[in-house]
C-alpha positions as CSV (number, residue, x, y, z in Angstrom):
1,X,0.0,0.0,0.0
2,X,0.6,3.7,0.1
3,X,0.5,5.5,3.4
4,X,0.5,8.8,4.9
5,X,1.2,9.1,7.9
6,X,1.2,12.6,9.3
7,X,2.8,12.5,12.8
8,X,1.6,14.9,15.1
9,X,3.9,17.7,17.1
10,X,4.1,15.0,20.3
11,X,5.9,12.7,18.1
12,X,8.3,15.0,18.0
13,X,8.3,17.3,21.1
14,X,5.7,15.5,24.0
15,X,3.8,18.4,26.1
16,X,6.0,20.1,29.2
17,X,9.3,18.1,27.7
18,X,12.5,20.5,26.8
19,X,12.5,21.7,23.7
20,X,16.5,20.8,22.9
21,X,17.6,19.3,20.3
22,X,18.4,15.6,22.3
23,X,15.0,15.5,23.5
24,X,13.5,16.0,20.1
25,X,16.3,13.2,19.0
26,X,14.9,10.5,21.3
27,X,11.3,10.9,19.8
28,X,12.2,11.1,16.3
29,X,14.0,7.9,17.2
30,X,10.9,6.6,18.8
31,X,8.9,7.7,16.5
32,X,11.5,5.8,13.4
33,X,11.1,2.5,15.7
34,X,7.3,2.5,15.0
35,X,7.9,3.5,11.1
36,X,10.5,1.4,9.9
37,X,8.1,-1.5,9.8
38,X,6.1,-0.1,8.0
39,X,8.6,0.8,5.6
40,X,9.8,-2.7,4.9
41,X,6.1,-3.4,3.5
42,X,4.9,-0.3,1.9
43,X,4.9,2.5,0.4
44,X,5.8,5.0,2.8
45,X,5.5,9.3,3.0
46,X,6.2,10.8,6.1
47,X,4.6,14.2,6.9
48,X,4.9,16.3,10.4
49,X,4.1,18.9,13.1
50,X,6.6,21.8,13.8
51,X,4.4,24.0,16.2
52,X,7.5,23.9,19.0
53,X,9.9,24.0,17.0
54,X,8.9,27.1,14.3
55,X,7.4,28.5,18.0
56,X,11.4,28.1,19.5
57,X,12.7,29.8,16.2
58,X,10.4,32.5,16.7
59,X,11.8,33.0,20.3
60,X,15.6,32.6,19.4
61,X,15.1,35.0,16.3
62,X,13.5,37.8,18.2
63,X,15.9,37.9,21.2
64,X,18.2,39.1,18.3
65,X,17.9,43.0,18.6
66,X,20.8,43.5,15.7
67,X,18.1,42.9,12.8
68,X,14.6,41.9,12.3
69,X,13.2,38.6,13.3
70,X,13.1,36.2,10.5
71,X,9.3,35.4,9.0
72,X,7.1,32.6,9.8
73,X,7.6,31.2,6.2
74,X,11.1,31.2,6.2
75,X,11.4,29.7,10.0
76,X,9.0,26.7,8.9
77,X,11.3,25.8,6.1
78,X,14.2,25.5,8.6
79,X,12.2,23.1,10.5
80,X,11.8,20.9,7.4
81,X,15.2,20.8,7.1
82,X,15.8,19.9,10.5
83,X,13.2,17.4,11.6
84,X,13.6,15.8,8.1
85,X,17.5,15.2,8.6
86,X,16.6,13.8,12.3
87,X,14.1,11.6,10.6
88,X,16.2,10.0,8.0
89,X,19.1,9.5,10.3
90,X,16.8,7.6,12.7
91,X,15.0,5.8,9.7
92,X,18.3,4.9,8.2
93,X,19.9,3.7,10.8
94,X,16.7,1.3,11.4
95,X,16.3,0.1,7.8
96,X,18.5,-1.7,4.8
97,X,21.6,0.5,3.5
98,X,20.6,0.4,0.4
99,X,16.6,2.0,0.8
100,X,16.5,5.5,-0.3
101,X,15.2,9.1,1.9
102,X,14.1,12.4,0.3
103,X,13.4,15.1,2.5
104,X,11.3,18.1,0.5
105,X,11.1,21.3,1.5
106,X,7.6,21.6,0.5
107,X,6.1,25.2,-0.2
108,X,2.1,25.3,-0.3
109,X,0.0,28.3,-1.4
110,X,-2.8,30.0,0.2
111,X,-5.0,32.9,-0.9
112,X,-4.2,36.3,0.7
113,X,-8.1,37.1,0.8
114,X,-8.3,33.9,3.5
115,X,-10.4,34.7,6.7
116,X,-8.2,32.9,8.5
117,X,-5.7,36.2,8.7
118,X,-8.4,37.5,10.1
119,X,-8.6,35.2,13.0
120,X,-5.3,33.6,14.3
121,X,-6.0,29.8,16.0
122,X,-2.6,28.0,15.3
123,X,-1.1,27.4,18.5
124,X,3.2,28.1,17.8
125,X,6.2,27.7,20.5
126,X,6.0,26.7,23.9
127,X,3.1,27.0,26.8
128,X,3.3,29.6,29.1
129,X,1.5,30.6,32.5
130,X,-1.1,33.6,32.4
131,X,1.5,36.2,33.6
132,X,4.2,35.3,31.2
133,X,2.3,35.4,28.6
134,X,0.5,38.9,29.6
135,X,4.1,39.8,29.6
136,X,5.0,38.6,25.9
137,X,1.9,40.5,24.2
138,X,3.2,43.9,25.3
139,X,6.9,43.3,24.6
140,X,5.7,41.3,21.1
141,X,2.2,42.4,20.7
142,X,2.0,38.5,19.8
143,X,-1.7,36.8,20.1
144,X,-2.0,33.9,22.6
145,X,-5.2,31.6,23.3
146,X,-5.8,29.2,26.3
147,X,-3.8,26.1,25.6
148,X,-5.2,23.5,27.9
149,X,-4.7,25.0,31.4
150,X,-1.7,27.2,30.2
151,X,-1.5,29.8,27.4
152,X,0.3,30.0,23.8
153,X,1.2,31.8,21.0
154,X,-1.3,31.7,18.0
155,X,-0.8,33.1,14.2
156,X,-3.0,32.8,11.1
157,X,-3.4,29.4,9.5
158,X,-5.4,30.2,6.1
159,X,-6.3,26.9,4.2
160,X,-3.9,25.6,1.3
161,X,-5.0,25.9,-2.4
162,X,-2.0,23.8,-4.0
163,X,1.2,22.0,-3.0
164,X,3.9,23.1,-5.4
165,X,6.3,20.2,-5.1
166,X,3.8,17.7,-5.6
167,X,5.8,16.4,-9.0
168,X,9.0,15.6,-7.5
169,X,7.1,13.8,-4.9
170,X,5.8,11.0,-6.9
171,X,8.6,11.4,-8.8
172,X,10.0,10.3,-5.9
173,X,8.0,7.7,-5.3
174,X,8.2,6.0,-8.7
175,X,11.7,5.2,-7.2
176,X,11.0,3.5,-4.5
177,X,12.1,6.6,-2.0
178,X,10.5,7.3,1.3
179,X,9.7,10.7,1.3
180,X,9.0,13.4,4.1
181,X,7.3,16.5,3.2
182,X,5.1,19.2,4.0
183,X,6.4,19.5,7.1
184,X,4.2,21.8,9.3
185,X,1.5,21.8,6.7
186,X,4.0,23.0,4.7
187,X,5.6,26.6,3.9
188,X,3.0,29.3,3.3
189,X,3.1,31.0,0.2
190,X,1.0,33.5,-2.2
191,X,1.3,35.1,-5.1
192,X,1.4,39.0,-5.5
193,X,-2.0,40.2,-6.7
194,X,-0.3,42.4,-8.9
195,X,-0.6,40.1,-11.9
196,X,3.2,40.0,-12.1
197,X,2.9,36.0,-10.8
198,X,5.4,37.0,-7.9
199,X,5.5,34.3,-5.0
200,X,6.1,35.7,-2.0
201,X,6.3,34.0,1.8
202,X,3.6,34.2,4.5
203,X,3.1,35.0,8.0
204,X,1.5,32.2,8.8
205,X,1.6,28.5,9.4
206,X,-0.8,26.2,7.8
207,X,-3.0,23.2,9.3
208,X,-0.5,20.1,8.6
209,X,-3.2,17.5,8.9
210,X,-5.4,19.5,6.4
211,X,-1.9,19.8,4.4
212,X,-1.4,16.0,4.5
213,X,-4.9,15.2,3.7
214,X,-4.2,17.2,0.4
215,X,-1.2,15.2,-0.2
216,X,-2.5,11.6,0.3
217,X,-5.5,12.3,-2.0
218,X,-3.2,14.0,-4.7
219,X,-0.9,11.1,-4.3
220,X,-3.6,8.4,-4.4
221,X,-2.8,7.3,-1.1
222,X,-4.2,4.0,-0.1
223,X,-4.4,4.6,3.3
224,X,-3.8,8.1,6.1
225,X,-3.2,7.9,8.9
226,X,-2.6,10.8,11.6
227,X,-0.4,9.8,14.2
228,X,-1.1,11.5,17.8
229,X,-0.9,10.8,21.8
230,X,-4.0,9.3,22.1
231,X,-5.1,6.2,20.9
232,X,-8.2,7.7,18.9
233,X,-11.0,9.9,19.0
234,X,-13.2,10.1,22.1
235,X,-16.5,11.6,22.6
236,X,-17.0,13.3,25.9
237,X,-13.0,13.4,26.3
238,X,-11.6,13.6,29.9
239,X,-15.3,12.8,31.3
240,X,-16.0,10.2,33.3
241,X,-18.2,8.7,30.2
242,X,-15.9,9.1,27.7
243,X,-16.1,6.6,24.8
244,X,-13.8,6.0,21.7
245,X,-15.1,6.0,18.5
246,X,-13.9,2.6,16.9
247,X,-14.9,2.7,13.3
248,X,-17.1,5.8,12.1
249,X,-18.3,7.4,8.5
250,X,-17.6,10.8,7.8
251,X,-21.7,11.4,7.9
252,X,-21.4,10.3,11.6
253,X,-18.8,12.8,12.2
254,X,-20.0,15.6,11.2
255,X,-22.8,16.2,13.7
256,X,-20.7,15.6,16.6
257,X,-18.6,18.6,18.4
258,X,-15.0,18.6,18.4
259,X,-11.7,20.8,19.8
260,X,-11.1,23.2,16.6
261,X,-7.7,23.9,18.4
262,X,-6.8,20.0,18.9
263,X,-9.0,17.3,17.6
264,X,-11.6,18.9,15.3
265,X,-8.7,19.6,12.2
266,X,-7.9,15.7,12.6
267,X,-11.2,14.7,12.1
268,X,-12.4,17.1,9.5
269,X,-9.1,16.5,7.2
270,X,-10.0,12.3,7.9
271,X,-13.5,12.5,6.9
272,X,-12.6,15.1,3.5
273,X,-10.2,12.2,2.5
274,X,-12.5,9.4,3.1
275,X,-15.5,11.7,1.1
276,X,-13.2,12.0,-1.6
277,X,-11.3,9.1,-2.4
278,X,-14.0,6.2,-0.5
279,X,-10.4,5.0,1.0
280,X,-10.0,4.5,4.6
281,X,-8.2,7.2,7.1
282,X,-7.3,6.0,10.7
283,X,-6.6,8.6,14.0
284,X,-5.0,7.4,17.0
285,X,-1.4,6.4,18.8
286,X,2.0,5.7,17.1
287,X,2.7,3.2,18.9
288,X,-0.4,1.2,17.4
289,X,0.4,2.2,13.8
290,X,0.6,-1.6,13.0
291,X,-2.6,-2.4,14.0
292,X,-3.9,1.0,12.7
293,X,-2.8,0.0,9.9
294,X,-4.2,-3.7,9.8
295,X,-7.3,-1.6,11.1
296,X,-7.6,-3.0,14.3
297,X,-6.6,0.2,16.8
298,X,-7.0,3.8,16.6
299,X,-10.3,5.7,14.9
300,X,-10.8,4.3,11.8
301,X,-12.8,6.8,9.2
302,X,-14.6,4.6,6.7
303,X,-17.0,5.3,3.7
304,X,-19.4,2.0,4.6
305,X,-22.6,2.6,6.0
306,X,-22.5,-0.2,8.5
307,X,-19.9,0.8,10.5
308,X,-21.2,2.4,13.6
309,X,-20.2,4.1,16.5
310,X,-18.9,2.1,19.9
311,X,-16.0,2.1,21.7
């Protein structure tokens, strides 16, 4: 088969963790333990969060006084550079000599007239207590939401129109390579509305599991799978009732409430790929991506009309 597998920012960076370089090196590892398998028997592309890390950047570029902070755009494409070379070290050193990575830096493009400037909800960088983060919005004038029980740093995340790269992907492919891309939903780019078909960077980051939803159906994926720290969707999360939803159709989906800040972009982006493609997409924990993929763990998003809701 084909697979997708979009793995979320905790594969990479788990909540309250250090974000150093060594502590993002032992989950990448972990996270390569889990893939490699899966690698051996299929088709494999490798998409991923960078919400810490672009959110770090930000941090380190701005305590910088000499010159102005680097851009959101331009930050994202240096964490593709860097979680991809951590991820193909771990992956290599798992799998046969001879199997070849890719790493893409992977530039999307969104239109400029997207409400979503309008209304920032992409959580970036670390979490911080009330008072810090009072702090940071008048030294800043950055935008934070409620995180949880802490508070963090949110920008515009407009939807993507087009992955650019898409070509040398399956390219890519053809060959046999397993490929990571679109890396944080992938760099944010528009053109000019000047008419002059200038492509400029945005500030902005862009939904990655939205991002990897358009990249499993434009590369025919058989299967996509979004990789996170809980073992699938749950109604009435964190109450005593909670339940997990086993196997569910997109139809079922969409009358029930989720998180639009957590959970809700990871079912929307499963249910748009099953409605399009009739293929399956699966939610839940890396460490069951085997059986996520067999079908037997995690939230499994299916076109059929029998399946049902239990847990």
């Amino acid at each position: 088969m084909r697979i997708v597998v979009a793995l979320g920012g905790n594969a990479l960076l788990k909540r309250g963790e250090p974000m150093t370089a060594d502590v993002q090196r032992k989950n990448v590892k972990t996270a390569a333990q889990a893939l490699a398998p899966l690698a051996k028997q299929h088709q494999l592309v490798i998409a991923h969060g960078n919400g810490p890390q672009v959110g770090l950047l930000a941090l380190q570029a701005s305590a910088y006084k000499e010159v102005e902070a680097y851009p959101l755009d331009v930050l994202g494409a240096q964490t593709e550079g860097s979680i991809g070379y951590m991820i193909e070290q771990e992956m290599g050193n798992l799998l046969p000599f001879e199997m070849p990575f890719a790493s893409i830096l992977t530039m999307v493009e969104v239109d400029p007239n997207d409400p979503g400037f309008q209304n920032p909800t992409k959580f970036v960088g670390p979490v911080y207590e009330k008072a810090q983060a009072d702090s940071l919005i008048k030294e800043k004038s950055w935008i934070f939401k409620q995180d949880g029980n802490k508070w963090r740093r949110v920008v515009p995340s407009p939807l993507l129109k087009r992955i650019f790269e898409i070509l040398p992907i399956k390219w890519l492919l053809e060959r046999n390579t397993i490929v990571i891309c679109a890396g944080g939903g992938g760099i944010p780019t528009m053109y000019l509305p000047d008419g002059t078909r200038t492509l400029v960077g945005v500030e902005a980051v862009i939904d990655k599991d939205l991002a990897s939803e358009l990249l499993a159906r434009e590369l025919t994926a058989d299967l996509f799978i979004m990789a996170t720290d809980v073992d699938g969707v749950y109604l009435d999360w964190g109450k005593p009732e909670q339940r997990k939803l086993s196997h569910v159709t997109p139809e079922e989906l969409k009358v029930l409430p989720f998180p639009a800040g957590s959970m809700g972009p990871k079912v929307q982006a499963a249910s748009q790929f099953v409605e399009r493609t009739g293929k399956r997409a699966a939610i839940g924990s890396l460490e069951d991506i085997a059986r996520i993929v067999a079908g037997e763990a995690g939230t499994n998003v299916v076109r059929m009309k029998e399946a049902s809701i239990h847990g």
